[in-house]
KOLZAMAR-411741 format. One record per residue: x, y, z of N, C-alpha, C in turn. Coordinates in nm, 4 decimals. Layout:
BEGIN
PT;X;Y;Z;X;Y;Z;X;Y;Z
...
***
This chain:
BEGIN
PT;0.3774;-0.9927;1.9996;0.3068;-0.9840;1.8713;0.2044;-0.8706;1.8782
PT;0.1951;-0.8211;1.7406;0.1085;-0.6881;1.7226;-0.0323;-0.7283;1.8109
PT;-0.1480;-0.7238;1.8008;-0.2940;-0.7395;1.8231;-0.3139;-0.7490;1.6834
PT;-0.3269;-0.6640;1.6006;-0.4084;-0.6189;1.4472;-0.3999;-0.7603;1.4095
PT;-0.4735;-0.8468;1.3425;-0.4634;-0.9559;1.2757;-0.3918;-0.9021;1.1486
PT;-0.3216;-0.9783;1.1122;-0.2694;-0.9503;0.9299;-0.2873;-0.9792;0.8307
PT;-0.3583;-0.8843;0.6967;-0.4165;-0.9058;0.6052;-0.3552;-1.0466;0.5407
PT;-0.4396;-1.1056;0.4986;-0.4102;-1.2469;0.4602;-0.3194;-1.2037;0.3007
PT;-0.3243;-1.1151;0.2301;-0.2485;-1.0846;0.1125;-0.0868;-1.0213;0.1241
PT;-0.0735;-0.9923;0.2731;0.0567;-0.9548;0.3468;0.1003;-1.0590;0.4043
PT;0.0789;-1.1486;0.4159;0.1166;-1.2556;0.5573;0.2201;-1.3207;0.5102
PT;0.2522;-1.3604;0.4145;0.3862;-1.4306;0.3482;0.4827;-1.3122;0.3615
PT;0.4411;-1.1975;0.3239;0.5652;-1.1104;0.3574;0.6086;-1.0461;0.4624
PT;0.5299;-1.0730;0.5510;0.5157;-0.9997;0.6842;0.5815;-1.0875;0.7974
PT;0.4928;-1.2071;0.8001;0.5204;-1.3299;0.8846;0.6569;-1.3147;0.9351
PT;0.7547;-1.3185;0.8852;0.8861;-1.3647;0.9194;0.9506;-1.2498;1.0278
PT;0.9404;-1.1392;0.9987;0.9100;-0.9985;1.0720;0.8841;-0.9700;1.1546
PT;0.7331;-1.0111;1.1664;0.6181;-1.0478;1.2709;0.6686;-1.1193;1.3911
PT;0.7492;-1.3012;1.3477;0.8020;-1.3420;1.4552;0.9359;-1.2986;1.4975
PT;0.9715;-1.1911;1.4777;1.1042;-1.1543;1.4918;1.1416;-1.0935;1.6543
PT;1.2457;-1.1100;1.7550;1.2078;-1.0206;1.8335;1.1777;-0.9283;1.8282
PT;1.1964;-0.8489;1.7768;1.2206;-0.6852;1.7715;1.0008;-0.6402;1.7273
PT;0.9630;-0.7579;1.6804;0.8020;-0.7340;1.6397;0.7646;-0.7839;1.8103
PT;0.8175;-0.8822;1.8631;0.7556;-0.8879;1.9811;0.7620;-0.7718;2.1145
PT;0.8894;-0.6949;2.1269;0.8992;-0.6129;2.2226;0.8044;-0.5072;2.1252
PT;0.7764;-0.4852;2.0031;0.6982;-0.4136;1.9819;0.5383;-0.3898;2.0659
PT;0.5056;-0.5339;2.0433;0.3577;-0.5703;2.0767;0.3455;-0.5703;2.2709
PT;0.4482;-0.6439;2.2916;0.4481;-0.6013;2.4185;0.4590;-0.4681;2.5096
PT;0.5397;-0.3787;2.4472;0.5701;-0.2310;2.4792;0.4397;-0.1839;2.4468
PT;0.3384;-0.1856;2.3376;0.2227;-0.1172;2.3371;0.1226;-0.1549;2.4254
PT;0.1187;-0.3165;2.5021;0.0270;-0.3470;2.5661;0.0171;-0.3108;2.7064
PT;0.1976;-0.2308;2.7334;0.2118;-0.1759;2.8626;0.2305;-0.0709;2.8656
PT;0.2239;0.0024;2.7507;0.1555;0.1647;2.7423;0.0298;0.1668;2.7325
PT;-0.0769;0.0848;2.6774;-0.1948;0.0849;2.7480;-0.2151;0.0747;2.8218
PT;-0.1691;0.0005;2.9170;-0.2314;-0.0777;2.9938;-0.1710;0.0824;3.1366
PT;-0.0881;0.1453;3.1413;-0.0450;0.2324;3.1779;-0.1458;0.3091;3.1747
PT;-0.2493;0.3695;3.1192;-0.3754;0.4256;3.0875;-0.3214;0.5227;2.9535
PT;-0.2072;0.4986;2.8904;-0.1832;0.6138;2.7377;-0.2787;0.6026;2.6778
PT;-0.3077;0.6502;2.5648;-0.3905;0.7179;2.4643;-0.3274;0.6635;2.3186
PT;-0.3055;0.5921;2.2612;-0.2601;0.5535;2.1406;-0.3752;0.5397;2.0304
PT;-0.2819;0.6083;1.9259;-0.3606;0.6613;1.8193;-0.3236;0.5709;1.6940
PT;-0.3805;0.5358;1.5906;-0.5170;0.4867;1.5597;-0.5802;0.3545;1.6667
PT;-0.6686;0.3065;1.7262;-0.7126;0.2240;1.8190;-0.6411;0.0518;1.7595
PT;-0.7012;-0.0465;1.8309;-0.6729;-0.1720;1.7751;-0.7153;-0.1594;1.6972
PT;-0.7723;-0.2574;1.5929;-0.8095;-0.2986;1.4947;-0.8293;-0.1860;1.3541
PT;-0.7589;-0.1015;1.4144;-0.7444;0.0329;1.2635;-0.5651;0.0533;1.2404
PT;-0.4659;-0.0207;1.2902;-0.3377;0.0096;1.2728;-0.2730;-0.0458;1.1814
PT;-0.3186;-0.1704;1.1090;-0.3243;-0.2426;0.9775;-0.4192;-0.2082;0.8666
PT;-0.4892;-0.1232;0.9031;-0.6027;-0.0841;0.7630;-0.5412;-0.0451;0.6414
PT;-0.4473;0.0137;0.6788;-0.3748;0.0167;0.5000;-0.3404;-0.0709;0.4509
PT;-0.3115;-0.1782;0.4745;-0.2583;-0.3422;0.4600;-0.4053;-0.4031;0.3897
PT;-0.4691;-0.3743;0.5284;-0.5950;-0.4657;0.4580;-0.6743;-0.3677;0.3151
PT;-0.7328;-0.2437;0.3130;-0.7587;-0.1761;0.2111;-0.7002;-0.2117;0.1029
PT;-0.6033;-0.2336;0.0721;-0.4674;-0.2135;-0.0454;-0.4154;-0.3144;-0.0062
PT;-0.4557;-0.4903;-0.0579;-0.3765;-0.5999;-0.0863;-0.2993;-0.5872;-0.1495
PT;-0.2109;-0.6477;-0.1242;-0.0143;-0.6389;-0.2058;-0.0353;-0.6756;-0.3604
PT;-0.1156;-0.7267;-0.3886;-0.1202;-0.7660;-0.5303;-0.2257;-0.6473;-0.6191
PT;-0.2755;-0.5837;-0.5574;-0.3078;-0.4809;-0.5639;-0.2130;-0.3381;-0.6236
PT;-0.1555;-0.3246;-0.5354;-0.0728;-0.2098;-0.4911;-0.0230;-0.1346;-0.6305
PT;-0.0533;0.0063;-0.6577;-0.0097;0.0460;-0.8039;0.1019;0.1741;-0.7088
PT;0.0637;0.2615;-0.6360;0.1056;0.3545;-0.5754;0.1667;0.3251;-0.4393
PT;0.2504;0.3837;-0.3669;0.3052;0.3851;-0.2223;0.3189;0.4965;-0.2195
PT;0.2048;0.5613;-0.0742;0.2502;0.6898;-0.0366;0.2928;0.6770;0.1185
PT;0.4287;0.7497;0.1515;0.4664;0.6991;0.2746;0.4699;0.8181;0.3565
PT;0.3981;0.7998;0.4503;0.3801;0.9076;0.5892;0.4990;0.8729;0.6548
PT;0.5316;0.9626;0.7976;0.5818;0.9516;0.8787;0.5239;0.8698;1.0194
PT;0.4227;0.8966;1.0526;0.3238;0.8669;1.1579;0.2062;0.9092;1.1736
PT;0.0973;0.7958;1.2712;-0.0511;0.9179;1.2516;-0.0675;1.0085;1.3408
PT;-0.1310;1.1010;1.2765;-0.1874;1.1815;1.3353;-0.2038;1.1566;1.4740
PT;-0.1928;1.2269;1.5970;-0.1647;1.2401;1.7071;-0.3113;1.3185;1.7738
PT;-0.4231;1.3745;1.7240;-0.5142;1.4374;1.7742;-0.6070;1.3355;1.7676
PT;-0.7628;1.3527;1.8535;-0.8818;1.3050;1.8787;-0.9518;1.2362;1.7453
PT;-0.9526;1.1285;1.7546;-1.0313;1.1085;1.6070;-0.9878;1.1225;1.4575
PT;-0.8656;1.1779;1.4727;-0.7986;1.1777;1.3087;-0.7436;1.0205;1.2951
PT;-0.6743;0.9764;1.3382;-0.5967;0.8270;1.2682;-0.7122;0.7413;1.2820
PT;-0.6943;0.6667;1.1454;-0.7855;0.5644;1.1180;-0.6894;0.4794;1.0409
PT;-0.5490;0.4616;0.9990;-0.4613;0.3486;0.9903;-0.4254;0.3829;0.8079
PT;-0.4743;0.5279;0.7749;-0.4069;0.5522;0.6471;-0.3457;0.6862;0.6717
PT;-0.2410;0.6854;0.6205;-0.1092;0.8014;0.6100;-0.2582;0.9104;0.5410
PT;-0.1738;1.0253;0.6299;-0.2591;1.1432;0.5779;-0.3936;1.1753;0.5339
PT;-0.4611;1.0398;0.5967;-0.6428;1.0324;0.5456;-0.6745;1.0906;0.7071
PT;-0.8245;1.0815;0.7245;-0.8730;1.1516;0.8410;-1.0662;1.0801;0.8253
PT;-1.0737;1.0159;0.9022;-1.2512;1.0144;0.8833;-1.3092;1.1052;0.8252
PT;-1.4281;1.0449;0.7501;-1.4999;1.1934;0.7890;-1.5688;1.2346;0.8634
PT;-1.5902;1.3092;0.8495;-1.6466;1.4654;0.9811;-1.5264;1.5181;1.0320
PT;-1.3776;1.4500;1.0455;-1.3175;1.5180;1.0920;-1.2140;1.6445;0.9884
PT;-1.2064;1.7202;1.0075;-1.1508;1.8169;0.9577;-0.9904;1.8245;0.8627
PT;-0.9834;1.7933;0.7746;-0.8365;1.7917;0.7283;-0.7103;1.8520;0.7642
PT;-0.6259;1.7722;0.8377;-0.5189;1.8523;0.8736;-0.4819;1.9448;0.7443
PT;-0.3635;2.0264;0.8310;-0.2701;2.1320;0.7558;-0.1912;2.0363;0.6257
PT;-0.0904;1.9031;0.6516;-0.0584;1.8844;0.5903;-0.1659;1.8066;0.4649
PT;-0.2668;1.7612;0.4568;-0.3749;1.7106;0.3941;-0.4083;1.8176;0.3070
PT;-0.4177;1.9215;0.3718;-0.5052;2.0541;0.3228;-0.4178;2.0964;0.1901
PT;-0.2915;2.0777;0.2353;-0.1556;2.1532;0.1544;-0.1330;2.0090;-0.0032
PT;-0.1432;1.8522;0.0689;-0.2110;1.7891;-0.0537;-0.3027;1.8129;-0.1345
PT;-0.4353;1.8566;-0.0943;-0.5417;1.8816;-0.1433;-0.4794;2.0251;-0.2564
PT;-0.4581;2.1188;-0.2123;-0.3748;2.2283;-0.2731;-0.2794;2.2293;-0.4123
PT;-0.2485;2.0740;-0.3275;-0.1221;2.0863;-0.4873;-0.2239;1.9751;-0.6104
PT;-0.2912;1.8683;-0.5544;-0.3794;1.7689;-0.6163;-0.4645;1.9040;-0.7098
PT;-0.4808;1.9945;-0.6423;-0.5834;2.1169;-0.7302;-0.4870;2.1862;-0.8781
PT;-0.3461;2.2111;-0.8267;-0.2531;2.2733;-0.9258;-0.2187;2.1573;-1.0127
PT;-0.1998;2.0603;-0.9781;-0.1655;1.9191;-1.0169;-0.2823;1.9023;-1.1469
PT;-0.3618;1.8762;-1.0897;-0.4677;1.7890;-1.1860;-0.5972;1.8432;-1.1687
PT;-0.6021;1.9775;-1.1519;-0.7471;2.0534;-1.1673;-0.8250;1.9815;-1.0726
PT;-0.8234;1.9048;-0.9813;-0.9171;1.8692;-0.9203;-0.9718;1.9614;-0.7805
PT;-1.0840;1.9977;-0.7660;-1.1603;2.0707;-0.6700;-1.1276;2.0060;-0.5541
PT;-1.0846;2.1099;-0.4547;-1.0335;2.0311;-0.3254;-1.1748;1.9436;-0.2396
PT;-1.1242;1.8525;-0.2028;-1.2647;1.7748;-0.1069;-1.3206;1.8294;-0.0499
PT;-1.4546;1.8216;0.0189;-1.5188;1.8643;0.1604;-1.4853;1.7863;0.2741
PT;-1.3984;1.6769;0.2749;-1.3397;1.5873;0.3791;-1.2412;1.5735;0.3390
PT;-1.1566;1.4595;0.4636;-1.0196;1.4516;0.4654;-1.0210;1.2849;0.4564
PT;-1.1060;1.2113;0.3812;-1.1066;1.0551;0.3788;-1.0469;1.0282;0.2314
PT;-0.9243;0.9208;0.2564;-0.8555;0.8801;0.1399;-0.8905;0.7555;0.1258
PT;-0.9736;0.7360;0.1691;-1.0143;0.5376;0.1364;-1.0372;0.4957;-0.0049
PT;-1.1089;0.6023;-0.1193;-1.1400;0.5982;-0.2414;-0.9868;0.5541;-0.2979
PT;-0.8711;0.6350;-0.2433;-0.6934;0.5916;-0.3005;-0.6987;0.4586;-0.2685
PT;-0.6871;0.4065;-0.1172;-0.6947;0.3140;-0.0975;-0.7483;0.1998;-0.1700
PT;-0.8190;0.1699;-0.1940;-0.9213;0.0982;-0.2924;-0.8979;0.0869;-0.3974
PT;-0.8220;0.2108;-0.4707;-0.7283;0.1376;-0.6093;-0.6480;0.1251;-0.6280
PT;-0.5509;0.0720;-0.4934;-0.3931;0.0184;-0.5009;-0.3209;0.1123;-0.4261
PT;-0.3609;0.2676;-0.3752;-0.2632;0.3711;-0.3677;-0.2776;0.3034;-0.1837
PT;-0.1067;0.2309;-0.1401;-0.1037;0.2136;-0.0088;-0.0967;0.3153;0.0246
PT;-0.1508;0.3508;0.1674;-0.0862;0.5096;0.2207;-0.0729;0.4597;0.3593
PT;0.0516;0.4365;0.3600;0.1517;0.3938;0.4939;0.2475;0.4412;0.5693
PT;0.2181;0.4480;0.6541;0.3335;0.5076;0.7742;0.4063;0.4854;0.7892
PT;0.5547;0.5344;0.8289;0.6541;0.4647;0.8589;0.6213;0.3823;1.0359
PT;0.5950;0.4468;1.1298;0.5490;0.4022;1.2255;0.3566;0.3871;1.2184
PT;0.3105;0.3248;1.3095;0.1830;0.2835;1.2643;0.0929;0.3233;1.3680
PT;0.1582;0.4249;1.4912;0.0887;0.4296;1.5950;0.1904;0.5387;1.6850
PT;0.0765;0.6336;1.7187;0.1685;0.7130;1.8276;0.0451;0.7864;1.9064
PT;0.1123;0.8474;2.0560;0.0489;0.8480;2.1807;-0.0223;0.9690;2.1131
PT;-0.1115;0.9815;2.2296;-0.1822;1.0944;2.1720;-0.1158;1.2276;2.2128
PT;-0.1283;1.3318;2.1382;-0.0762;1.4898;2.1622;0.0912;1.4725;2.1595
PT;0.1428;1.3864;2.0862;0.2701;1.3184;2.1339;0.3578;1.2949;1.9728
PT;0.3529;1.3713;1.8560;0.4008;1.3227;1.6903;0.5533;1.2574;1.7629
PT;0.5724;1.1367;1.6474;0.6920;1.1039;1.6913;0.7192;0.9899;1.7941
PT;0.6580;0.9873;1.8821;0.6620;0.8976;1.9986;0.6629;0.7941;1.9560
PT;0.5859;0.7101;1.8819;0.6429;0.5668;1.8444;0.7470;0.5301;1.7817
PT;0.7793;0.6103;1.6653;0.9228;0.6236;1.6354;1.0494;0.5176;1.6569
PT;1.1147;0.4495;1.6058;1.1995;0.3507;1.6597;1.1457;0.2577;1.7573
PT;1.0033;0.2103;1.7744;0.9966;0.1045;1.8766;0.9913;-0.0108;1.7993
PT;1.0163;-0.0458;1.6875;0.9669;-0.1304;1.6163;0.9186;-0.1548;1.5000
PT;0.8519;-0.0326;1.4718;0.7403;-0.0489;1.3663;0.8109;-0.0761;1.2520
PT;0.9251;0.0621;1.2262;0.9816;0.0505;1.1223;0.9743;-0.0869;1.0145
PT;1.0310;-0.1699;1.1310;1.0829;-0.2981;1.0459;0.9931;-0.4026;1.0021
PT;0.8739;-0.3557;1.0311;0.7354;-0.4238;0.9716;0.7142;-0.3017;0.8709
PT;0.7120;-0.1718;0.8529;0.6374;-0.0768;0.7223;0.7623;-0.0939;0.6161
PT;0.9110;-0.1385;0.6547;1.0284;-0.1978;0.5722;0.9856;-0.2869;0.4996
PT;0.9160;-0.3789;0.5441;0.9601;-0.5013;0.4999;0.8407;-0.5182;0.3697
PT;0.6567;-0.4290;0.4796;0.5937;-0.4252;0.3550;0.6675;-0.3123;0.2159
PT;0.7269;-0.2422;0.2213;0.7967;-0.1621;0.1124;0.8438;-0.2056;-0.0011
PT;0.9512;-0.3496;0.1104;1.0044;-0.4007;0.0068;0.9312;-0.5398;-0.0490
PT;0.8209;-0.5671;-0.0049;0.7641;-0.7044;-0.0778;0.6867;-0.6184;-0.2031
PT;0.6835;-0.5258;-0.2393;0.6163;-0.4129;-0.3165;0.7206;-0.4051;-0.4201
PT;0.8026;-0.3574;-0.3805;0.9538;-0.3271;-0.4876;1.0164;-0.4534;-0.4951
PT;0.9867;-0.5849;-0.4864;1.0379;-0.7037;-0.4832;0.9498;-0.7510;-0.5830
PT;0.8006;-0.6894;-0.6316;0.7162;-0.7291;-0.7623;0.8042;-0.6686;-0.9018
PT;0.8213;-0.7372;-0.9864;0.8516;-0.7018;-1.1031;0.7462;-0.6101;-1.2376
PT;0.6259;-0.5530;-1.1643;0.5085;-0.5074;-1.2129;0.4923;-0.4034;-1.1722
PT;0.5298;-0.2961;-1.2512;0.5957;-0.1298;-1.2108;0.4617;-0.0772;-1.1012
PT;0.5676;-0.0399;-1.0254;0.4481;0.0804;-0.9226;0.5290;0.2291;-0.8696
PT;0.4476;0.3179;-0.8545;0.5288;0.4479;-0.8330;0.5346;0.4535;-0.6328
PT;0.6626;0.5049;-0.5785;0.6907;0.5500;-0.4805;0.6785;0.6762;-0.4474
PT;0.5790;0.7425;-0.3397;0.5872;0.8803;-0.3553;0.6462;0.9229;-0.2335
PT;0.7112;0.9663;-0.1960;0.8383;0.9745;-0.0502;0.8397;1.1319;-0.0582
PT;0.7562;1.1783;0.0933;0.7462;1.3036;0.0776;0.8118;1.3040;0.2084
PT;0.9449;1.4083;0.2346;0.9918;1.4515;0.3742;1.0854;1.3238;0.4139
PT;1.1678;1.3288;0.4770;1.3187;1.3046;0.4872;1.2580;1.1590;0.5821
PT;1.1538;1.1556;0.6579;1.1309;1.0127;0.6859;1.1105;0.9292;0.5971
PT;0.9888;0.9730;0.5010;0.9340;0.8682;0.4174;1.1048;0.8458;0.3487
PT;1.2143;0.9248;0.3059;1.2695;0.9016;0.2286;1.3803;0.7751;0.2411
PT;1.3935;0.7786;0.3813;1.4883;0.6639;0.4625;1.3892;0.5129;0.3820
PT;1.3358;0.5104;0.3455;1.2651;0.4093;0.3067;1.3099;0.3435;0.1231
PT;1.3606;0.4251;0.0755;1.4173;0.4081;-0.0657;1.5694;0.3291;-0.0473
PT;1.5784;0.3172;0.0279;1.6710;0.1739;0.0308;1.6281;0.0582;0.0055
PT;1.4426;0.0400;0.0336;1.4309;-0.0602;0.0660;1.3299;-0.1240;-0.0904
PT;1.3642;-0.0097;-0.1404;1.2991;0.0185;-0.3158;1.3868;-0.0316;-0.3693
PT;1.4962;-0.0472;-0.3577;1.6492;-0.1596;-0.4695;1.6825;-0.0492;-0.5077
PT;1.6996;-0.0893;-0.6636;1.7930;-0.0069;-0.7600;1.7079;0.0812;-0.8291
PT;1.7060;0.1931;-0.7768;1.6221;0.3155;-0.8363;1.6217;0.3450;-1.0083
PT;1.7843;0.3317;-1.0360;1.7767;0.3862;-1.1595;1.7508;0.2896;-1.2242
PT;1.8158;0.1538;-1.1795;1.7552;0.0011;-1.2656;1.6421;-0.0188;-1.3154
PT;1.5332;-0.0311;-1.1935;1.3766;-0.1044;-1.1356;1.3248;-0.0296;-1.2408
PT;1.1692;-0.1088;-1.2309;1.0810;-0.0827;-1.3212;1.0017;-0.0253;-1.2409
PT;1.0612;0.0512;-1.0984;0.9845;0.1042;-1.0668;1.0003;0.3209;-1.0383
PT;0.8482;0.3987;-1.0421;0.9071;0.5085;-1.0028;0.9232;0.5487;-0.8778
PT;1.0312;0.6414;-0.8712;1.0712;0.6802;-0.7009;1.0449;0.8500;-0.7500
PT;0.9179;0.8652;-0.6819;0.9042;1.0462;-0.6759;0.9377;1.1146;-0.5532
PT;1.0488;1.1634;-0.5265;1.0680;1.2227;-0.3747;1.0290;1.3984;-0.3584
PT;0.9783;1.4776;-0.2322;0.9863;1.5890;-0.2319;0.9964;1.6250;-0.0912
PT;0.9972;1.7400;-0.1213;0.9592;1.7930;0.0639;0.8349;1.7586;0.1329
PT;0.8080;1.7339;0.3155;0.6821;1.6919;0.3077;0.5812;1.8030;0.3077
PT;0.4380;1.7601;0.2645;0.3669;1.8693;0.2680;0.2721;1.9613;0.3908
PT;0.3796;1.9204;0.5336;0.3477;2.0429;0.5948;0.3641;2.1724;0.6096
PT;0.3139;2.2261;0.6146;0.3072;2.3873;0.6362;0.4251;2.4258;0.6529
PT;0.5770;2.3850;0.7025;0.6956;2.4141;0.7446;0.7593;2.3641;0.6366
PT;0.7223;2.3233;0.4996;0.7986;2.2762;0.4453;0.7437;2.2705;0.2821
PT;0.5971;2.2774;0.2514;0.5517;2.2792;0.1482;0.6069;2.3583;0.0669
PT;0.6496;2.4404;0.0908;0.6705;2.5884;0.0047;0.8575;2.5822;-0.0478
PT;0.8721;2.4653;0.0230;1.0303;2.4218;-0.0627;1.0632;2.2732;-0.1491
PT;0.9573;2.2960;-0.1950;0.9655;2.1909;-0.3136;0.8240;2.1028;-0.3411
PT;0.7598;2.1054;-0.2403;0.6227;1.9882;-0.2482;0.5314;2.0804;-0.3505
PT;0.5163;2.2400;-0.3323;0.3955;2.2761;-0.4295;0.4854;2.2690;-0.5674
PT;0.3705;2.2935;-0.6832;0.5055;2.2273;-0.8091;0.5381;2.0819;-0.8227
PT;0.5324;2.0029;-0.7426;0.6252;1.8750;-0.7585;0.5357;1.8111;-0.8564
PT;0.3807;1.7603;-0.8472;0.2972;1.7284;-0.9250;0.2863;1.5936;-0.9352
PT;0.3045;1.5339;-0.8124;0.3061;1.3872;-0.7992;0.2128;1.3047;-0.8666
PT;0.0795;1.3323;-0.8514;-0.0241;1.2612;-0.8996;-0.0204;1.2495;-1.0649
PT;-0.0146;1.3401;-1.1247;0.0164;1.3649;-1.2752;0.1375;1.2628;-1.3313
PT;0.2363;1.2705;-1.2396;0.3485;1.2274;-1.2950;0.2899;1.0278;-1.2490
PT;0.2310;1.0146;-1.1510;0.2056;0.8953;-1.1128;0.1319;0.8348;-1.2292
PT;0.0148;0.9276;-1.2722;-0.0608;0.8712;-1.3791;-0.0190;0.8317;-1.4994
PT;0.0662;0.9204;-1.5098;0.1637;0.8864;-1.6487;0.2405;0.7796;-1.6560
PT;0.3311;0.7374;-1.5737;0.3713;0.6390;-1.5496;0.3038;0.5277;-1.5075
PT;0.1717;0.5245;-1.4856;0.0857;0.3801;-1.4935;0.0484;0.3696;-1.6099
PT;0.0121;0.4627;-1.6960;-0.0702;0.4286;-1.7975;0.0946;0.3835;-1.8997
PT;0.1987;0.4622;-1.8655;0.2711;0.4055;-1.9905;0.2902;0.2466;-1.9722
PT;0.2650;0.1819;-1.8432;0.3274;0.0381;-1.8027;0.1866;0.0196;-1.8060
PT;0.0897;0.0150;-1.8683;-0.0275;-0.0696;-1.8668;-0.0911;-0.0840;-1.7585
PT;-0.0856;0.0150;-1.6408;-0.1418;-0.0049;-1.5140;-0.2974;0.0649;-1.4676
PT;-0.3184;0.1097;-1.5674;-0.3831;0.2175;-1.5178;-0.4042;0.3289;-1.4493
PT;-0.4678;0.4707;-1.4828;-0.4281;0.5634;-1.3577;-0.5305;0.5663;-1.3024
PT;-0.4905;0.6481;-1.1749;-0.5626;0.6662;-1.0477;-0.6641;0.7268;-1.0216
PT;-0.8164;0.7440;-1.0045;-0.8420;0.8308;-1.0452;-0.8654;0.9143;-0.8800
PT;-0.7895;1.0281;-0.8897;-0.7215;1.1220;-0.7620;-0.8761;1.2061;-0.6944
PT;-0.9930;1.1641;-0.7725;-1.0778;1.2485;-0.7477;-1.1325;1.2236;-0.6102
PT;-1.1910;1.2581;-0.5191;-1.2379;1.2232;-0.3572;-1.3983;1.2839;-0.3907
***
């Protein structure tokens, strides 16, 4: 079993998951890469923070990362956020960029998305933890089938919310969204917005705009994207 306790507004959907093997060699494999002396990034008790920030009944937006951040002090348990003081990655920077072409908004002086957080926008990883100096490394140990399962208790509400699936990981995840063209829900996909890839489809795409629109037409309210 993980360590992170689980937000009490996830636990019906999670639980079953949770006791699954495949969640236990999870929890165990991380306690013997610590215990090994690794470096795993975001620490205990920050690898569920998007869960807890953004209760499921909550949830208006899903933005899905690949994994966190891998350097000193950036993961804090939200896709593409960063404390502050610490410096905004490249791919953050290249959000911030299009959020500016998007919706006129002045790019931040930090890289903290907790303000999204806080009004429904999950920002979740596909994996929830990786070694340090190491992208990728957690990858298939597990995680998946716990950031699956929250996906689909999300797209399993009948109370429209938008999907924003940037880069060919997050996108493996729209299976777990149902029937795209059916649902009452939106699926916005693009390229992701790192530096190797922004410049083929992510600038232009205009996610946030198009997100807002589609809350306000379903009575949801929009977001307000400002930091």
């Amino acid at each position: 079993m993980i360590s992170d306790p689980i937000p009490e507004s996830w636990r019906a959907a999670l639980e079953p998951v949770l006791a699954s093997p495949e969640a236990r060699r999870l929890g165990g494999w991380l306690r013997a890469e610590e215990a090994a002396g690794k470096q795993i990034f975001p620490p205990q008790g920050q690898r569920l923070r998007a869960l807890a920030l953004t209760p499921l009944d909550t949830v208006r937006v899903v933005i899905l990362g690949q994994d966190p951040y891998h350097g000193p002090g950036q993961a804090h348990g939200l896709s593409f956020s960063v404390p502050y003081g610490i410096r905004p990655p490249p791919s953050l920077a290249n959000i911030y960029k299009e959020l500016a072409s998007d919706c006129g908004i002045v790019r931040p002086d930090h890289g903290n998305l907790e303000h999204w957080a806080r009004q429904g926008v999950l920002l979740l990883n596909a994996a929830l933890t990786v070694e340090a100096g190491l992208a990728g490394s957690h990858a298939r140990k597990g995680w998946e089938a716990i950031t699956d399962a929250a996906v689909a208790a999300v797209a399993a509400r009948s109370v429209p919310s938008v999907f924003i699936l940037w880069g060919s990981h997050a996108q493996t995840k729209a299976a777990r969204i149902g029937g795209l063209a059916d649902g009452p829900h939106l699926v916005l996909k693009s390229v992701h917005p790192s530096p190797l890839s922004a410049h083929r489809g992510f600038f232009g795409s205009r996610p946030f705009s198009q997100a807002n629109t589609f809350l306000e037409a379903n009575g949801r309210g929009a977001i307000d994207w400002q930091l």
